[in-house]
N, C-alpha and C positions, 0 to 999 in steps of 0.2 A: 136720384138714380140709385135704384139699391143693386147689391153686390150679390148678385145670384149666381151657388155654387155653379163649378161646369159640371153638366154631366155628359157623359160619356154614351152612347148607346151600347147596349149589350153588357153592361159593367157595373157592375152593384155589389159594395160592400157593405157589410154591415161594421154599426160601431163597433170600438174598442172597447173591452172591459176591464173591469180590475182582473176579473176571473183570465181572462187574455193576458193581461201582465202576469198572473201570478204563472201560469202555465210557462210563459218564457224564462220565468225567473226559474222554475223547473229546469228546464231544458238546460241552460246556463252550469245551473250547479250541477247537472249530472255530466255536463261535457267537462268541468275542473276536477270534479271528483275522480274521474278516468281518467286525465292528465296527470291528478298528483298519484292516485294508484299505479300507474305504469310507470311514471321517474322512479317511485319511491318502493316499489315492491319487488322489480325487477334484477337483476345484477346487468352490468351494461356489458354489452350494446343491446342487451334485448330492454332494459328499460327505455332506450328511443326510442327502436320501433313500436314497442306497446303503450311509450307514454305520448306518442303520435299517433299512432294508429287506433288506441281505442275510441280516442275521441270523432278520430275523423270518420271511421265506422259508424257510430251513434247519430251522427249528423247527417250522415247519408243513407241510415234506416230512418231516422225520422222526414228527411226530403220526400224518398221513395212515399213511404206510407203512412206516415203521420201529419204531415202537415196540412196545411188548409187548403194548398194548392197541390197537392200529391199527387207524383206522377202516376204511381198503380194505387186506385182505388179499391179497399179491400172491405167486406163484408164488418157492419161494425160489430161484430162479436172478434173475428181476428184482429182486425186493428184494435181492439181494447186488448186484445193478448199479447200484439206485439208493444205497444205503449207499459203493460205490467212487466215483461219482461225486462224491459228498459230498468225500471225503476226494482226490481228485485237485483239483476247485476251490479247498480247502481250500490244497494242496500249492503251488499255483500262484501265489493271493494271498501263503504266504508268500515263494517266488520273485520274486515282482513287486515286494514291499517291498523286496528286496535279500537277504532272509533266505535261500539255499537250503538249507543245512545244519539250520536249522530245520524246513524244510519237508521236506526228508527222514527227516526224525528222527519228526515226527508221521506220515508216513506208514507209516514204518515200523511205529509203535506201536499205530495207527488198521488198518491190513491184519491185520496179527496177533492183533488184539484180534476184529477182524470176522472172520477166518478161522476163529475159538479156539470164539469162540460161532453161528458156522454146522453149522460141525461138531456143535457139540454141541445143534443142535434137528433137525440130521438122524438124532443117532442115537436 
């Protein structure tokens, strides 16, 4: 008797990829980068709310509009603008800590990775 997946009707994902992991691993570092930018930039008590709030902000533009399941789907030339905008704030917080070489390195990683999988829901 063989082990045949379930499936579901109406329900269909596709596989996981590296390119999937690495995007998450994006997301990740830019929601810590925000965390340690608002403890660290801030004077308190506005470094809680900013070093709360920027992240939770981020995660709830990317819900809205970025993710795979996205509650408002947007044109994909906007959503490749709201996803660069991410990663340019992202770029700047780590500039503002002193990091630039950091902040270029994730940008670099974060464009590439966004360029790799636009491409690939337009083809």
């Amino acid at each position: 008797m063989s082990q045949d997946p379930v499936v579901v009707p109406g329900v269909s994902r596709r596989p996981l990829t590296a390119l999937d992991l690495i995007r998450v691993v994006v997301l990740l570092a830019a929601l810590i980068t925000f965390a340690l930018w608002g403890f660290g930039s801030w004077p308190l008590p506005w470094n809680i709310v900013v070093g709360i709030g920027a992240p939770v902000v981020t995660l709830l533009v990317w819900a809205l509009f970025l993710s795979p399941r996205a509650v408002l789907h947007l044109h994909p030339f906007l959503r490749a603008l709201v996803e660069l905008l991410i990663y340019v704030a992202v770029t700047l917080a780590w500039w503002s800590l002193g990091y630039a070489w950091m902040g270029l390195a994730f940008a670099v990683v974060a464009v590439t990775a966004g360029v790799i999988a636009g491409r690939r829901t337009l083809a």
